[in-house]
C-alpha positions as CSV (number, residue, x, y, z in Angstrom):
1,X,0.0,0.0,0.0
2,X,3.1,2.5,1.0
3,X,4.2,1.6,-3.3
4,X,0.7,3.0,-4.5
5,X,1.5,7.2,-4.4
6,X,5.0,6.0,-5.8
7,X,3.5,4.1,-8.6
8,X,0.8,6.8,-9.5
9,X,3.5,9.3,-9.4
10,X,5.6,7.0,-12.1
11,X,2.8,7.0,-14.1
12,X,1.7,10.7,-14.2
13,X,5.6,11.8,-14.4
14,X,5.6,9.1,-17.7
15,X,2.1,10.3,-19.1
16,X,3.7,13.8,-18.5
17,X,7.6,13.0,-20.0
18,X,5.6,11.5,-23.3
19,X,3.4,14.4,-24.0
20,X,5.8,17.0,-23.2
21,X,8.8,15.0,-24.6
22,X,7.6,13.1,-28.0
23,X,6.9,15.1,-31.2
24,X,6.0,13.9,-34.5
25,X,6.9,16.0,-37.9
26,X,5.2,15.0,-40.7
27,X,6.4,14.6,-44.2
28,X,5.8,18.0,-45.1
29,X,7.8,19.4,-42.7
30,X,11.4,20.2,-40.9
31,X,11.7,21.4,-38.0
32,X,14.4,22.5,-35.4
33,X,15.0,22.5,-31.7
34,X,15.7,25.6,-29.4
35,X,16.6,25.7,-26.2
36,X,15.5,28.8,-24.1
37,X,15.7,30.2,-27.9
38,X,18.8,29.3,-29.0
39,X,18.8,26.4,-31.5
40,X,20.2,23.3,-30.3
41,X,21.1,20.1,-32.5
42,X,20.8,19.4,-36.7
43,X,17.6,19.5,-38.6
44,X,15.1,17.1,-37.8
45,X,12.9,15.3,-40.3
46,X,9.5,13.4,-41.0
47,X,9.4,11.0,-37.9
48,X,8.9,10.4,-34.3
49,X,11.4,12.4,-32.2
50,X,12.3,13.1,-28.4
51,X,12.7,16.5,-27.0
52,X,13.4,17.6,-23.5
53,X,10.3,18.7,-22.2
54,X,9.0,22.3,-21.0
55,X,12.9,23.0,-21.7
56,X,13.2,22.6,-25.9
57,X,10.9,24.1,-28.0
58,X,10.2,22.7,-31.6
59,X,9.7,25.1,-34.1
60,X,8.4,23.8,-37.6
61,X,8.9,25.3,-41.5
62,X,7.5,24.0,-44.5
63,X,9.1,21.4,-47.1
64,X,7.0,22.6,-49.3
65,X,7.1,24.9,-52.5
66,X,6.1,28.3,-51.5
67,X,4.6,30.6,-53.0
68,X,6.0,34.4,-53.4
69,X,3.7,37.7,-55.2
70,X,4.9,41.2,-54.9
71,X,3.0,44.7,-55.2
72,X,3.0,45.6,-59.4
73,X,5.8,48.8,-59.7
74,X,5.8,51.6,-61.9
75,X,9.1,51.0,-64.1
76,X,10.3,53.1,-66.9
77,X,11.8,50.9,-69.5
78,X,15.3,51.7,-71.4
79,X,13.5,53.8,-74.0
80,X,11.7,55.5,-72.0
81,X,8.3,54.4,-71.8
82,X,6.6,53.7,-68.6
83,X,4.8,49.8,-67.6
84,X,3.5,48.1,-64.3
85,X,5.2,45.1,-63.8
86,X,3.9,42.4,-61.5
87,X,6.3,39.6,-60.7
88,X,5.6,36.1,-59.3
89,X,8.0,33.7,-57.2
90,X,8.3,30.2,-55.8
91,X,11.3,29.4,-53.3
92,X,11.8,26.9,-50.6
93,X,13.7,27.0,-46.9
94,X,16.8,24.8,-47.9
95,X,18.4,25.6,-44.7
96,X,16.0,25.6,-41.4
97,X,18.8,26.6,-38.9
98,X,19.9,29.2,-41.2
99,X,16.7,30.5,-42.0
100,X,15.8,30.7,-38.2
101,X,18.4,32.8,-37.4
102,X,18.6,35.0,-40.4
103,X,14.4,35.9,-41.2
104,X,13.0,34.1,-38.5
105,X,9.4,33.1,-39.7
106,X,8.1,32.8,-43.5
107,X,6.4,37.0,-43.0
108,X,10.6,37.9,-42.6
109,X,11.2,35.8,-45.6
110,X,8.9,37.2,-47.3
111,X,10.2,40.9,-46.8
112,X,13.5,40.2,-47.2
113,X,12.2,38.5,-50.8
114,X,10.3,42.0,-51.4
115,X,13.6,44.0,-51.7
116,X,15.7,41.5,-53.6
117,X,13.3,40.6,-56.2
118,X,11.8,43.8,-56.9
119,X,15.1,45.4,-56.5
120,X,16.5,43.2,-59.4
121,X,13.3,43.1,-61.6
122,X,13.5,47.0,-61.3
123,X,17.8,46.7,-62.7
124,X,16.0,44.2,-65.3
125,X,13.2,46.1,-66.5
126,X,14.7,49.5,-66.7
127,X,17.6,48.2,-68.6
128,X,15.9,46.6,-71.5
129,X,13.4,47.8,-74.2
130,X,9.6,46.9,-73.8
131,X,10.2,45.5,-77.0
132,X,12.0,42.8,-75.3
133,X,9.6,42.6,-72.1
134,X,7.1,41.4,-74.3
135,X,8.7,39.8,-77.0
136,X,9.8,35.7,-77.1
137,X,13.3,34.8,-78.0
138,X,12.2,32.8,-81.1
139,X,10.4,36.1,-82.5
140,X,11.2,36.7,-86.0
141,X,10.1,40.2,-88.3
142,X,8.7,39.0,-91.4
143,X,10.8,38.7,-94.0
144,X,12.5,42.5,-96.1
145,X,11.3,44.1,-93.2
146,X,14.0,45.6,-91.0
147,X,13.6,46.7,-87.5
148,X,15.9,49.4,-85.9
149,X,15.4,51.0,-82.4
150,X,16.8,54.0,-81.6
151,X,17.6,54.8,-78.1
152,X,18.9,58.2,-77.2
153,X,20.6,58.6,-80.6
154,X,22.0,55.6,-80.8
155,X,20.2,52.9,-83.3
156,X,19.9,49.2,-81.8
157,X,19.4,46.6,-84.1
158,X,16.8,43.9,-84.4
159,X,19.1,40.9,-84.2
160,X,21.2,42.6,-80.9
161,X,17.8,41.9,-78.7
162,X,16.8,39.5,-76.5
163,X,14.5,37.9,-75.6
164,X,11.4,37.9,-72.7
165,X,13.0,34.4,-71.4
166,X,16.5,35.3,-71.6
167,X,15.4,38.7,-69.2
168,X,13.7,36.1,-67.0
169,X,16.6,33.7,-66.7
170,X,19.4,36.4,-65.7
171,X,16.6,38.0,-63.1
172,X,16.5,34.5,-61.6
173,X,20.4,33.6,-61.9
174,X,21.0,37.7,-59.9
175,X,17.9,37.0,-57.3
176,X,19.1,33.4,-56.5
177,X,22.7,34.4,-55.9
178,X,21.3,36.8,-52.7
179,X,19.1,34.3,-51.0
180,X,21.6,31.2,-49.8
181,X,22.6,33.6,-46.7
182,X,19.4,34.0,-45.5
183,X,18.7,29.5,-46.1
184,X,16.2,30.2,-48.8
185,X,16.6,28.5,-52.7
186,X,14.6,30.6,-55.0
187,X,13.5,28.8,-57.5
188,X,11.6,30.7,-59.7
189,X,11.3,34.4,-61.1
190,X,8.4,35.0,-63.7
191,X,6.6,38.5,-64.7
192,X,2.7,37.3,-64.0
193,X,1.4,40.6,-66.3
194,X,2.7,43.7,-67.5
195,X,0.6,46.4,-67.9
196,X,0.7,49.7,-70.0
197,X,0.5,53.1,-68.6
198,X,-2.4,54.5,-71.0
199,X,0.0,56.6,-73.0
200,X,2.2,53.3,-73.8
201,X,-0.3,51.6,-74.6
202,X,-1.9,53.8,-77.3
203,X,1.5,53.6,-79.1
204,X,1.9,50.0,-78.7
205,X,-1.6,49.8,-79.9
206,X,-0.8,51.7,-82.7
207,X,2.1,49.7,-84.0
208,X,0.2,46.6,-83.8
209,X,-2.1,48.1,-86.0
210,X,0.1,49.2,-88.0
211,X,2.0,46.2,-88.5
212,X,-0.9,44.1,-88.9
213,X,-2.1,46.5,-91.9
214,X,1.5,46.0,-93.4
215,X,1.4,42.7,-93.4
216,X,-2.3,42.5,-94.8
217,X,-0.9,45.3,-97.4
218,X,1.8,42.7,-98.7
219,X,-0.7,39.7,-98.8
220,X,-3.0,42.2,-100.9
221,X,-0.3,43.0,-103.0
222,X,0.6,39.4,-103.4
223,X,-3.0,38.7,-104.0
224,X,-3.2,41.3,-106.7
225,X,-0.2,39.7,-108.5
226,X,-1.2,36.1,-108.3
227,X,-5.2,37.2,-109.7
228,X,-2.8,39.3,-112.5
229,X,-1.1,36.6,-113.9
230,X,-4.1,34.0,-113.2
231,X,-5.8,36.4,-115.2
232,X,-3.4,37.2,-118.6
233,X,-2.9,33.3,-118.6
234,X,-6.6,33.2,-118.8
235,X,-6.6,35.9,-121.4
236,X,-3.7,34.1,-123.3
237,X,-5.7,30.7,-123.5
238,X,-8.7,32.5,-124.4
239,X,-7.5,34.2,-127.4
240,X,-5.3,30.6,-128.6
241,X,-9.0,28.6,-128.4
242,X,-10.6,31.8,-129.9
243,X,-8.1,31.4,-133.2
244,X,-8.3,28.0,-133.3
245,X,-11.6,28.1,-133.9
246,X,-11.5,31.0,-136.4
247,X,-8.8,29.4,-138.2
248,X,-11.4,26.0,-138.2
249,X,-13.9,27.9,-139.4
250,X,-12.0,29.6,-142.4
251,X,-11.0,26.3,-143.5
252,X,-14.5,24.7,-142.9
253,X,-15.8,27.4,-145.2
254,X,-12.7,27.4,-147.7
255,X,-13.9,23.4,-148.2
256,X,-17.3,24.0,-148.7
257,X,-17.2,27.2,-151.0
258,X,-15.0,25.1,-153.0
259,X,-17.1,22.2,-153.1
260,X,-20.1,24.3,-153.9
261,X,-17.7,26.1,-156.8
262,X,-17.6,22.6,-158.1
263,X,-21.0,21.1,-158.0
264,X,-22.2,25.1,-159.3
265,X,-19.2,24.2,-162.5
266,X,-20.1,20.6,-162.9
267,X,-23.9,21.9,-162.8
268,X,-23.4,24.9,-165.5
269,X,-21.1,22.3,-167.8
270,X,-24.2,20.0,-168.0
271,X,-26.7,22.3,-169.3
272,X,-25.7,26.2,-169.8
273,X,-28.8,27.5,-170.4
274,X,-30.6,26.0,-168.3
275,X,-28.0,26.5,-165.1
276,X,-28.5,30.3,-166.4
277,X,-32.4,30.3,-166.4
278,X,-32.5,28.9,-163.0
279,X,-29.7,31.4,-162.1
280,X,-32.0,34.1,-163.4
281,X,-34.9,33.1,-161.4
282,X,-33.2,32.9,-158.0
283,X,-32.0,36.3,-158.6
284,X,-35.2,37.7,-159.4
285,X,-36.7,36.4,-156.1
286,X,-33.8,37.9,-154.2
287,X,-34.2,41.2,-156.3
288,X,-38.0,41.2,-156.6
289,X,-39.4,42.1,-153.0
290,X,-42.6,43.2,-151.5
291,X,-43.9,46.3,-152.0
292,X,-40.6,47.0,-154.5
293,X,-39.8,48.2,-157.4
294,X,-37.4,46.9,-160.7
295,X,-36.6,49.5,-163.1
296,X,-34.5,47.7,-166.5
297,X,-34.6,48.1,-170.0
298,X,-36.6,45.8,-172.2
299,X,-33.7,45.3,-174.1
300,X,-31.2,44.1,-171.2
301,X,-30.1,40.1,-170.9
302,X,-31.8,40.1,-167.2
303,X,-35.0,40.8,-168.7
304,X,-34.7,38.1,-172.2
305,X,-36.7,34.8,-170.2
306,X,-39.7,36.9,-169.3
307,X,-39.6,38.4,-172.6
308,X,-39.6,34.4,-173.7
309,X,-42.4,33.5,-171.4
310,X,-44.7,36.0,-173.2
């Protein structure tokens, strides 16, 4: 009976060592151990662990991809024309301890991402064209058209720009090499939207326009060509069928006036006289009309068979 407040002592001081001493991180955590504060051992990992109770104190970060979105800024680009650029970032904590005792919580990384990502994107931005900003790196002018950009005096050609991705990958490659010291990796940098002050974006309107109208002025042009030469070839076989069949036709005619020369000789050769009575007649029919008149002398040769039918 004297063992029994012993035992139940045991037992609380055992129910009291395992819920103040054990700790479980799961597997999308890390997590570290301080001691009034100070960080005591290596990183700890998914798992069951042991800490010294009401003395250690686990703190916990994420494994996980995080997410990073700054405030859009007003930057003026190398020539000169104003945009709001909103940027987008993912990182990670690669280094608990570090990050502990550098930013503290994920808020201090956070701001401490604020001023070296939009300090870098503002180098970026304000260092390039917006022709680049917005263009890809496998853009290509169409062809006999030559782009030059002039930038205070001084003429930049098309084939000395770069690209929106190659921006992109040297704001990640500057960003990334600030953020080991504070235990962060960053992982990624991308521009989520630019926007146009309304000035800028007249004038960008405007070119777009204007390049779209060039490019429909050439595929007019080569339109007009190509119904051209569809055309005179049409024209060319028109006018070949059209003296084909003439020339047919002369020589259809040719053959059958001289094959009506010879049945009119082979006709007249049989009978003279009577070939030129029924010569006679025909003509009077197509002399002699309705309503007309045929004024001859008694004494001419047109007149001798009706003189003989008397």
């Amino acid at each position: 009976m004297k063992k029994t407040p012993f035992l139940v002592f045991l037992i609380f001081a055992a129910v009291l060592l395992g819920r103040g001493g054990l700790y479980v991180v799961n597997e999308a955590e890390q997590a570290i151990v301080t001691q009034f504060g100070k960080p005591v051992g290596d990183v700890i990992y998914p798992g069951l662990h042991f800490k010294i109770p009401f003395v250690q104190k686990v703190i916990r970060f994420e494994r996980r991809i995080l997410k990073w979105d700054g405030d859009p800024n007003q930057i003026p680009t190398k020539d000169k024309k104003f945009i709001w650029v909103d940027t987008t970032a993912r990182w990670r904590i690669k280094d608990p301890l570090l990050f502990y005792t550098s930013v503290a919580t994920e808020r201090g990384a956070q701001s401490r991402l604020d001023d070296i990502i939009d300090s870098v994107v503002r180098d970026a931005v304000s260092g390039r064209l917006l022709v680049e900003l917005v263009r890809g790196k496998d853009y290509k002018a169409q062809e006999g058209n030559v782009e030059k950009f002039e930038v205070d005096g001084v003429t930049i050609p098309a084939d000395q720009l770069v690209g929106r991705e190659d921006i992109l990958t040297g704001i990640l490659e500057k960003a990334r090499a600030s953020t080991p010291e504070y235990g962060i990796e960053l992982i990624d940098v991308q521009i989520k939207r630019i926007n146009y002050v309304e000035q800028v974006r007249t004038r960008v309107y405007e070119r777009m326009i204007n390049e779209r109208k060039k490019v429909a002025a050439q595929y007019r042009s080569e339109g007009e060509g190509e119904k051209a030469e569809i055309l005179g070839q049409m024209q060319r076989e028109l006018k070949e069928i059209s003296s084909g069949a003439y020339r047919k036709v002369l020589e259809v005619r040719g053959a059958a006036d001289a094959e009506a020369a010879a049945i009119y000789a082979n006709a007249y050769n049989q009978d003279k006289e009577f070939y030129a009575f029924l010569r006679t007649l025909e003509s009077y029919k197509k002399s002699i009309q309705k309503n007309g008149k045929l004024v001859i002398s008694t004494d001419s040769d047109y007149y001798k068979y009706l003189k003989k039918a008397q």
